[in-house]
N, C-alpha and C positions, 0 to 999 in steps of 0.2 A: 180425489183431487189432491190429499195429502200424499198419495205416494209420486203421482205425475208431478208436483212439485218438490218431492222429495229425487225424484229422477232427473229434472233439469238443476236440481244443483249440485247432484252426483258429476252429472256433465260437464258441470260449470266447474266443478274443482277439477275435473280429469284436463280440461282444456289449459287453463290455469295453472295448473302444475305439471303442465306438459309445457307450458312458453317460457313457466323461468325456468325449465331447467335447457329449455333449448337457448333463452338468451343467456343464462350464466354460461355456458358449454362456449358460446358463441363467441363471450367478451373473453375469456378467458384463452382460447386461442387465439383473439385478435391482439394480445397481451404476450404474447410469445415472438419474439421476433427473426428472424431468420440470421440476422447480424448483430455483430456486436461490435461496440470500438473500444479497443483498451489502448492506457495512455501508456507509452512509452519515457517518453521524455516530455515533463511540460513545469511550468512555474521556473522554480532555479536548476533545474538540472536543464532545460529546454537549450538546444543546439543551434550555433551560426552555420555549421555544416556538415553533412553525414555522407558517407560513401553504403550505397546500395551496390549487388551484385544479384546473378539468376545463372545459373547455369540455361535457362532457356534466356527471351529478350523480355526488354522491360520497356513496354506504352507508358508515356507519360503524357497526363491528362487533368483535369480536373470533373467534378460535376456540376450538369445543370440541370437542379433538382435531382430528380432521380435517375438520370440518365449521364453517362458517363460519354464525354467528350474528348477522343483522341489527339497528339497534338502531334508526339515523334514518338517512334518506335526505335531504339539503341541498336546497336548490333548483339548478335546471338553470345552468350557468354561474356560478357563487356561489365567490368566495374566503371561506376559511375560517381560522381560526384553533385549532391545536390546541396545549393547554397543558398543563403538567402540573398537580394537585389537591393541596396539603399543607394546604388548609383544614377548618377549621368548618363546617359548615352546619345552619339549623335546616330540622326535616323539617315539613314544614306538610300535607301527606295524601299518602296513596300509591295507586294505582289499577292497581295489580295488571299486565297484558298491555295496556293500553287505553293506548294514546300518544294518542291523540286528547282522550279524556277527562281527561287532562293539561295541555294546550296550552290547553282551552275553560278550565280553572281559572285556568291563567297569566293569562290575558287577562283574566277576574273580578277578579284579584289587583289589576292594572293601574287597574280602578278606587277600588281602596283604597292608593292608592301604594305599595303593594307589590310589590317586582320579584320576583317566582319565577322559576324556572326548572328544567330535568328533569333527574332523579338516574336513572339504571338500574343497577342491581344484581340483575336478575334479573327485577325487575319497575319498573314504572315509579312514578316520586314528584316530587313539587314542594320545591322545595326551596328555601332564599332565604339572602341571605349569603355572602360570606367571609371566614371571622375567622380569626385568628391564635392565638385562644386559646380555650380552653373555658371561660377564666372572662367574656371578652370576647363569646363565644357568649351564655352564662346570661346574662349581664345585658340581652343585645339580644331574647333569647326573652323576656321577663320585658317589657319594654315592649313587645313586636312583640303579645304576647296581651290586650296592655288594646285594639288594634284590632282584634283577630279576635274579640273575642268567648270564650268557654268554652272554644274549639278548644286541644286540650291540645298542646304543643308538647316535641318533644323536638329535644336536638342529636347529631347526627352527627360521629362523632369521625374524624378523616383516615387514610383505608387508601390503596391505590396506588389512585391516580384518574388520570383522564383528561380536561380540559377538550373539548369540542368545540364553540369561537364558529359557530355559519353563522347561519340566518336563526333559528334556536332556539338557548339555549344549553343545555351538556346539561354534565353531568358523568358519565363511566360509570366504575362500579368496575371497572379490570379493569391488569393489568398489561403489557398488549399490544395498543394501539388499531390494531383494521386502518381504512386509509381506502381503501377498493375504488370505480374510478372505474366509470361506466357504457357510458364509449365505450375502455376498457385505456389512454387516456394518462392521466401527474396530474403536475401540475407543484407543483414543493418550493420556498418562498423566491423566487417571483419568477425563480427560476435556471433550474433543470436541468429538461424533463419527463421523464419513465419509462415505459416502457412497467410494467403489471403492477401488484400495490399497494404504496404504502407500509403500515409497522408502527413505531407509535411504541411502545416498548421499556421501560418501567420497571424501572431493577432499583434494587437493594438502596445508599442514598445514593448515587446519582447523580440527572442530569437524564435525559431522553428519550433513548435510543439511536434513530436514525433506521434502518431497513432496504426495501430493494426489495426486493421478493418478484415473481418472474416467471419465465414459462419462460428454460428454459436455452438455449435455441437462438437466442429473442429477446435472452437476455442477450448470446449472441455477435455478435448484429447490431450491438453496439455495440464489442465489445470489439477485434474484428479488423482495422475501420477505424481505433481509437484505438491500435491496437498494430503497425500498418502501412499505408504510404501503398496506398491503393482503387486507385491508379493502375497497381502493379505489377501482375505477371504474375496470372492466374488459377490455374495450379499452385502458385505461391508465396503466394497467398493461402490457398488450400483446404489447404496444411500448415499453415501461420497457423491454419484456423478447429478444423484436429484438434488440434493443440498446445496452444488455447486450452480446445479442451474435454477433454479429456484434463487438464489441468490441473486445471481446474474441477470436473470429478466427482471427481480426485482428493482434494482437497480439500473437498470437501463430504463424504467419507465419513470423515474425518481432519483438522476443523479445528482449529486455534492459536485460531477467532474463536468458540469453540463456547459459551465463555462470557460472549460477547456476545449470541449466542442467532444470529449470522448464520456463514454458511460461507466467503467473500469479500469481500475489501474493494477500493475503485471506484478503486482506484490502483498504483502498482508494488511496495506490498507484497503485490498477488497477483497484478492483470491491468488494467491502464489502460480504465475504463470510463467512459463519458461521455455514457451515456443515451441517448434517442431525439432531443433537444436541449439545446442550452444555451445561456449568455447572452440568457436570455429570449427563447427562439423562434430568435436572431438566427444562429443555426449548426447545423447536420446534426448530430446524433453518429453517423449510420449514413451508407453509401453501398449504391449497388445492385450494385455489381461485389464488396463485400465481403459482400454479403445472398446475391448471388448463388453465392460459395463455401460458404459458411454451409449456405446449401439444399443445393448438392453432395456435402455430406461428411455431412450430414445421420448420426446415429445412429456414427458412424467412431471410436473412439479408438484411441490407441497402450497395448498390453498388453506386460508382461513379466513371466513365471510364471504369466500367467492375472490376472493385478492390473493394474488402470488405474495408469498411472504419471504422477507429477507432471511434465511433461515441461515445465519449466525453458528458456526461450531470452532471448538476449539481441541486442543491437541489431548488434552487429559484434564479430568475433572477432580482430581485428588479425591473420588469418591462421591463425588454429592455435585451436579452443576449448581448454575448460576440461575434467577432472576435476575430478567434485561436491566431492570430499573436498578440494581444496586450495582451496575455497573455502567449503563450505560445513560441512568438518569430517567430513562423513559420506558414504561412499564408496556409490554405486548402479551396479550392474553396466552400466546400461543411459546411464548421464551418465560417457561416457570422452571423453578428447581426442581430436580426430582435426586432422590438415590439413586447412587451410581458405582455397585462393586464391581463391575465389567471393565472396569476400567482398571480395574487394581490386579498386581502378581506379573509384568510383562518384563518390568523397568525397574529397578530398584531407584535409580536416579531419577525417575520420576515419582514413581509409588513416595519415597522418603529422602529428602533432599538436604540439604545446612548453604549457609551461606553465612562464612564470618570477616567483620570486617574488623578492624582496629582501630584504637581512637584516631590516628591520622587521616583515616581513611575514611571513616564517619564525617570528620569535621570535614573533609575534601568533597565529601557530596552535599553536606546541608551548603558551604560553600557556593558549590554549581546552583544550588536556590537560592544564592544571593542571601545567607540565613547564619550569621553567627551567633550561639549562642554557650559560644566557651565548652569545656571539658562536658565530654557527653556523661550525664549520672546514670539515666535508664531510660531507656525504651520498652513503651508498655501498648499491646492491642486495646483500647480503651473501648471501641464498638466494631460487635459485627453482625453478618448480617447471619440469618438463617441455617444458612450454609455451609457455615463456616469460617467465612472468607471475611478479614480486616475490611471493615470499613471504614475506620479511625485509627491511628497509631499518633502516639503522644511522644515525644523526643524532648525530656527534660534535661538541661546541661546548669553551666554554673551559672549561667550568664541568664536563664530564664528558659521559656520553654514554644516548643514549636509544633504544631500538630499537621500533620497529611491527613486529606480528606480524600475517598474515595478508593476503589479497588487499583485503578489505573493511577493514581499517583503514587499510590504502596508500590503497586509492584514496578515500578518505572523509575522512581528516584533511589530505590534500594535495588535495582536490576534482579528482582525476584524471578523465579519459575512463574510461579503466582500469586495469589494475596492471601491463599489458604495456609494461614502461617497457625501453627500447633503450637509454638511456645518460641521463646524468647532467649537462648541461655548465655548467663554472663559471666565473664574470668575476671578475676581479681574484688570480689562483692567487700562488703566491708567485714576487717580484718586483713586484709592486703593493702594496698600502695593507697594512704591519703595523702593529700594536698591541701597548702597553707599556704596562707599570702604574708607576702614581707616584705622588707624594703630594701632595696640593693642601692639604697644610697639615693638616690634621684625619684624613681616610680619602684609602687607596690607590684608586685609581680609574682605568679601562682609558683610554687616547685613541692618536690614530690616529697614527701617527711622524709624519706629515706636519701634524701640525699640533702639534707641540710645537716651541716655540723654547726656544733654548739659547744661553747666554752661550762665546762661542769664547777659543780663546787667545789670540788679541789685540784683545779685551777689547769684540769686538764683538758683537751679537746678530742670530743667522740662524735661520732654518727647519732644524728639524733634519734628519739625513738616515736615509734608510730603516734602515739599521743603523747608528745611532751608538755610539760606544766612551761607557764608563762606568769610574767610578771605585768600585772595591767594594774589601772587606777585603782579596778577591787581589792587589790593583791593577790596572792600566788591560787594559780589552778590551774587547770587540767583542761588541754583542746580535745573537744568531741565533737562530733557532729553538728552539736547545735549551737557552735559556740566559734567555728573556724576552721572544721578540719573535716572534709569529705570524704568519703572514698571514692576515687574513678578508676572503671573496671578498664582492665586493657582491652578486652574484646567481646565483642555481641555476635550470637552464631543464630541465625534466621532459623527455624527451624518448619519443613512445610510438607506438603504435598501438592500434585500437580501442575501445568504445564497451559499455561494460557488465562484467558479469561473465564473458560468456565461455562458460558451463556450458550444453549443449544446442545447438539450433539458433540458429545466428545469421541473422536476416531477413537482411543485406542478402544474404547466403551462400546462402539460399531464392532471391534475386531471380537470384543470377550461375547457379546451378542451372538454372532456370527458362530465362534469357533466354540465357545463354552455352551451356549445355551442353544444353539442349534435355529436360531428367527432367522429371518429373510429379511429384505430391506425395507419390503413395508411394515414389518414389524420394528424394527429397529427404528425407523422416522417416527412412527405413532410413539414408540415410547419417549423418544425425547424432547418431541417437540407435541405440545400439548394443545389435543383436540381440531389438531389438524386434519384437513383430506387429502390421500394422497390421488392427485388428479391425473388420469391419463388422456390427456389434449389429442392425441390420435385415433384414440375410438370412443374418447367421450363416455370415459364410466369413472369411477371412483374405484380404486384398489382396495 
């Protein structure tokens, strides 16, 4: 009996441990998404009007739900102009599903000098004008009907529209213009082209939000070249294309950008992307050795707990990455610090870095924080973390003292590599240039001992000296330090290693992996990202 019951719950755990791994396998690619939208333009950079181009034509559409609704197709090769609609317009007839039977009126109109042009809303209409006002509307419909004739006219009052200039002009109601190219490039502004469509974006008083809509594997084709030199290793790229995607679906299931209506943005507030070219044609944004990883790692992300994780990398770890939480405030089991000499011997300029500013230059930035506090004395790393890496810096001047908290304010108000700052070195310490306050007749005001002259005892005039004696209520002494006379250094030299924030995999750390130690890129994920799976979503095993 004990074994026949030892046999049904042999069973009972085979079945059991055969459902989660079929349901984790299950959510896990239902968690991968085939698209992705990254934000182009949106908040204040967000556009009133963008010129599109395709060397093939370009359908202009929106969607319902999931399904993509056609409205006009341009002509073959045709720049285009799409704007946003806050106008007036008078409606002059409508013709229901028939674009054709639109265009033949337009062209009628033409011989009554009257410019029409196409409204869709659902259905198609001829429409003419744009005013700024509906009383300036009524008055133009009110003369426009003594040349039409009887034709009764009404004005259309401005909802979220969409202009689209090409060889017709169109205005379509909708709050999300897709411009879907025929051959999958379109090029934005003369600049960038994309693989995939753009979506011009209306929302609630702004201008256009611009978005790239395209697969997500093609989005990697640009992101992995623009986020590592193509040159490196193959292993160190194909970590490169899973960290990037891993990233990117992480994020699309959990965007910051969600109320921009896109999942990513084309920069390093999520992943440096830079399309299929740019500068007008004149540059790659892809390479074939990073296309080529891309294809490699095909469907691969990094999981921990069964969740795609944000897997966070930066450019060089000065030796030693980051934990998330001393950077980023929020602690992820899977973002711990590790040692990191793979990263070091590539770069002198990043391996060992200086950064010096001068007192003008100090007070110019505590300044930009709204933060005076007189003649800089010293600057000191007062906390850091494990790591390395500044998590406190203390800024005492004459006037009092100011402290920066965190890795990302170190490195951002003093424009650091990064926050793994080694020492501090200062010109002018004491024994060089002090500072006294005196009276220039009206107000006390600081100057440097060396440039204050003084009448001597015999009855001559000299340059004073570093510590001159003074006459006060005490009587006659001596200024020091604690009594009136500082020293302020003319200059503080940063002195550091590394190249970002630190947190995750550091590329150049992928390349010394790679090219020194001989790992692969599942070896290179495991070490840097801690107690991770590396999950293959296409045949459902673990690497």
């Amino acid at each position: 009996m004990k074994k026949f019951a030892l046999f049904l719950m042999a069973i009972a755990v085979v079945f059991m441990s055969s459902a989660m791994v079929e349901t984790a396998s299950a959510d896990t690619q239902a968690k991968i998404p085939e698209y992705i939208r990254v934000g182009l333009k949106y908040g204040n950079s967000a556009v009133g009007a963008a010129q599109v181009f395709t060397k093939g034509a370009i359908t202009y559409g929106f969607y319902n739900g999931t399904t993509f609704v056609p409205v006009y197709t341009g002509s073959q090769g045709q720049k285009a102009t799409v704007k946003k609609d806050d106008d007036y317009h008078i409606l002059l007839a409508s013709f229901g599903d028939d674009l054709n039977k639109g265009i033949t009126y337009i062209n009628e109109l033409k011989g009554k000098n009257v410019n029409g042009f196409l409204m869709y809303d659902g259905n198609y209409s001829v429409v003419t004008g744009e005013y700024s006002s509906k009383a300036e509307a009524d008055s133009a419909a009110s003369n426009l009907q003594k040349v039409l004739g009887n034709q009764n006219l009404t004005v259309v009052v401005p909802q979220k529209a969409i202009y689209v200039m090409a060889d017709q002009k169109l205005t379509i109601k909708t709050d999300k213009l897709v411009a879907r190219p025929s051959n999958g490039f379109i090029e934005l502004d003369n600049d960038v082209t994309y693989r995939g469509e753009l979506w011009f974006y209306r929302q609630e008083g702004s201008d256009m939000t611009v978005i790239n809509n395209l697969p997500l594997e093609q989005y990697l084709y640009s992101v992995v070249p623009s986020e590592m030199p193509s040159s490196w290793p193959q292993e160190a790229l194909k970590a490169q294309a899973v960290a990037a995607r891993s990233y990117a679906v992480a994020n699309c299931l959990s965007s910051k950008y969600a109320k921009y209506g896109f999942d990513v943005t084309d920069d390093v507030s999520s992943q440096e992307y830079k399309g299929y070219a740019y500068g007008g044609g004149k540059y790659a944004g892809e390479n074939p050795n990073a296309t080529k990883a891309v294809d490699a790692t095909k469907g691969i992300v990094l999981t921990y707990g069964g969740k795609v994780i944000s897997a966070l990398f930066s450019s060089h770890s000065g030796g030693y990455t980051e934990s998330s939480e001393n950077v980023f405030k929020y602690p992820q089991p899977y973002l711990k610090a590790v040692p990191d000499p793979y990263s070091m011997g590539y770069t002198e300029s990043l391996d060992n870095w200086k950064v010096t500013y001068s007192q003008a230059q100090l007070k110019d930035i505590l300044r930009d924080q709204s933060v005076d506090i007189g003649d800089i004395l010293s600057i000191e790393v007062i906390n850091k973390s494990p790591s390395g890496r500044a998590l406190s810096v203390e800024v005492t001047g004459t006037k009092g003292k100011y402290t920066l908290q965190g890795e990302q304010e170190i490195r951002n108000v003093f424009n650091l590599k990064s926050a793994m700052i080694k020492s501090i070195d200062v010109l002018g310490e004491p024994g060089g240039l002090g500072t006294i306050w005196v009276s220039n007749g009206s107000n006390v005001v600081s100057k440097k001992t060396q440039s204050l002259y003084v009448l001597k005892g015999d009855s001559t005039v000299g340059m004073a000296s570093e510590r001159p004696f003074v006459i006060s209520a005490s009587g006659l002494s001596q200024l020091n330090a604690s009594n009136g006379v500082q020293s302020v250094p003319d200059s503080f030299t940063f002195v550091g290693s590394g190249y970002g924030h630190g947190v995750g995999m550091s590329q150049y750390g992928a390349r010394g992996l790679a090219e020194k130690a001989g790992k692969n890129f599942v070896d290179i994920l495991k070490y840097y990202y801690t107690g991770i799976t590396v999950y293959d979503t296409l045949n459902d095993k673990s690497l």
